[in-house]
C-alpha angles and dihedrals in degrees: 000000000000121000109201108197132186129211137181103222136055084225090053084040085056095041091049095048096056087042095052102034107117111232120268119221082202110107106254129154128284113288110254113238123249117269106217087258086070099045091042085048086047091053089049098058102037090261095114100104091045088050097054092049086059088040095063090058101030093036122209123264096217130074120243113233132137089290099058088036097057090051088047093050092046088054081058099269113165117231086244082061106054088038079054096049090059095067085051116118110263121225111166144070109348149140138249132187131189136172140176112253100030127229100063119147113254114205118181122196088351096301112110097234090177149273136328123296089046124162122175137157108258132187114254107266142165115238099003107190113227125183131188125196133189118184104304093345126080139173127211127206136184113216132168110224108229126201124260096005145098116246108202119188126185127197134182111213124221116226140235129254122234125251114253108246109236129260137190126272123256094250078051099049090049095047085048081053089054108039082046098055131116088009114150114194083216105052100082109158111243122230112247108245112260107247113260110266118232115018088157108107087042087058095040101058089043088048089049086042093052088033087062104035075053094051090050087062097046094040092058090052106045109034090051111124132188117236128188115231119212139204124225119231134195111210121176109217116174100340090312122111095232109193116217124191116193129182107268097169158336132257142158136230136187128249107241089204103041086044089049088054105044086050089056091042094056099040089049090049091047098055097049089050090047087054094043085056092047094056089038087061102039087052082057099042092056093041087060089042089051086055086043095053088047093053093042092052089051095051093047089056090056095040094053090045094059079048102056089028089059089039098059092050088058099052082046093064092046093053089046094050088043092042084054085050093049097043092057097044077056096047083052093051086040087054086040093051098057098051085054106150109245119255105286106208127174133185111220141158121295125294126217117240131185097244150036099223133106107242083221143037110242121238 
């Protein structure tokens, strides 16, 4: 079914004409994307639908700022169809930046628009001022931006050197020698032994033991007594058996109480002198503990002082042997640096990008 359409103007009847056109399965060029006349002309006649439908495959070859917005809305375009038009392909003057490596910050006329790889449509412009960073390096080009064309522009980015760790100073590293010498990771000094609590009881039933040995001894000598003996004689006196006894002897004998006692006194007291000993020892034995402690304190200063002392030379020399590593990887970026290719940059058709929009808002 035909549609036969009419239009005022030789620029609607163009418009129309590319709108309407059935598709060839013929081979033909590209379709040329629509300048912002076509689609104005398209909204002035009803045909914007249509024309955005085209635009999506054929793409338009303007941005669509507030400029291009405010002519579309005076040709009748409805705020949905310009929203819409930004989402449109994009085939016309435009921008691209790569680097290697990528990332880098791109910054346009002095305004950061974004990172590598970075594409956007541009204005054509004389003497556009592009900069790339990268960390602390950056690169700076002068292009023209041409119409209807793709300026490309490569760079390669130099690269940053990396900071030098830190390391000790030389009066450092000789006060580090000196604290250090001598250390032996061996030679740990060894904590005394703490005197064993308690050794009372022990004392107490020697000293008992000893006390009453002793009160045997004393008891024998002092609870002897002397005792008389005496015969027993048998004497007839007038018819009467008459019974005499005279003194034959001496003799001694212990006293089985006073023996008893001085046995107990002496235990008792014993033991009291044995616990007293006791006392008397362990106070010396923590008293020379006490000196021990000291003296091992002392030693183990100075032991882990040699120790952190020796420790930090050794990290010294790790930082000095990885500062050397670092300072010639620098003197090879610096070399590198300064071969650096210079910024390739072509001017070639159009290319195609998925949207309308400028990636930034001009100043």
């Amino acid at each position: 079914m035909s549609r036969r359409c009419c239009f005022p103007t030789p620029l609607a009847l163009g418009v129309a004409a590319m709108i309407c056109a059935p598709a060839r399965g013929d081979a033909q060029a590209a379709p040329r994307p629509y300048s912002m006349d076509q689609v104005a002309e398209a909204v002035a006649t009803g045909l914007g639908t249509r024309m955005l439908e085209q635009a999506r495959v054929n793409c338009i070859a303007f941005v669509v700022d507030a400029t291009s917005e405010r002519r579309l809305r005076a040709a009748g375009a409805e705020p949905d169809f310009t929203t819409a038009l930004r989402d449109v392909c994009y085939r016309g003057t435009s921008l691209q930046v790569t680097t290697r490596p990528a990332g880098a910050e791109v910054w346009v006329q002095e305004r950061r628009v974004g990172t590598t790889p970075w594409a956007s449509p541009m204005r054509p412009a004389r003497n556009t001022v592009v900069e790339v960073r990268l960390g602390a390096q950056w690169r700076l080009v002068t292009v023209d931006i041409v119409s209807d064309s793709t300026v490309s522009i490569s760079l390669d980015m130099p690269r940053d050197t990396v900071a030098l760790p830190a390391e000790p100073s030389e009066n450092e590293i000789r006060l580090l020698h000196s604290q250090a010498s001598g250390f032996n990771p061996r030679t740990r000094p060894r904590a005394p032994t703490p005197p064993a609590r308690g050794g009372s009881v022990t004392s107490t039933i020697v000293g008992g033991l000893l006390g009453a040995a002793a009160g045997v001894g004393v008891g024998t000598l002092v609870c002897r007594r002397d005792l008389t003996v005496y015969g027993v004689d048998t004497v007839f006196d007038g018819g009467h058996v008459v019974e005499i006894f005279p003194p034959i002897g001496k003799d001694t004998e212990l006293r089985g109480g006073c023996v008893g006692f001085s046995i107990g006194a002496a235990t008792a007291g014993g033991g009291v002198l044995g616990n007293l000993w006791a006392g008397s020892g362990t106070a010396r034995r923590r008293r020379r503990y006490d000196e021990d402690r000291r003296l091992y304190e002392r030693q183990l200063a100075r032991w882990e002082e040699q120790r952190q002392a020796t420790e930090r030379l050794q990290r010294s020399e790790g930082q000095r042997a990885e500062r050397n590593r670092i300072a010639a990887e620098n003197e090879r970026i610096r070399a590198a640096n300064r071969t650096l290719a210079p910024p390739r940059i072509r001017v070639e058709p159009p290319s195609r990008l998925a949207r309308a929009v400028l990636t930034y808002a001009d100043r």
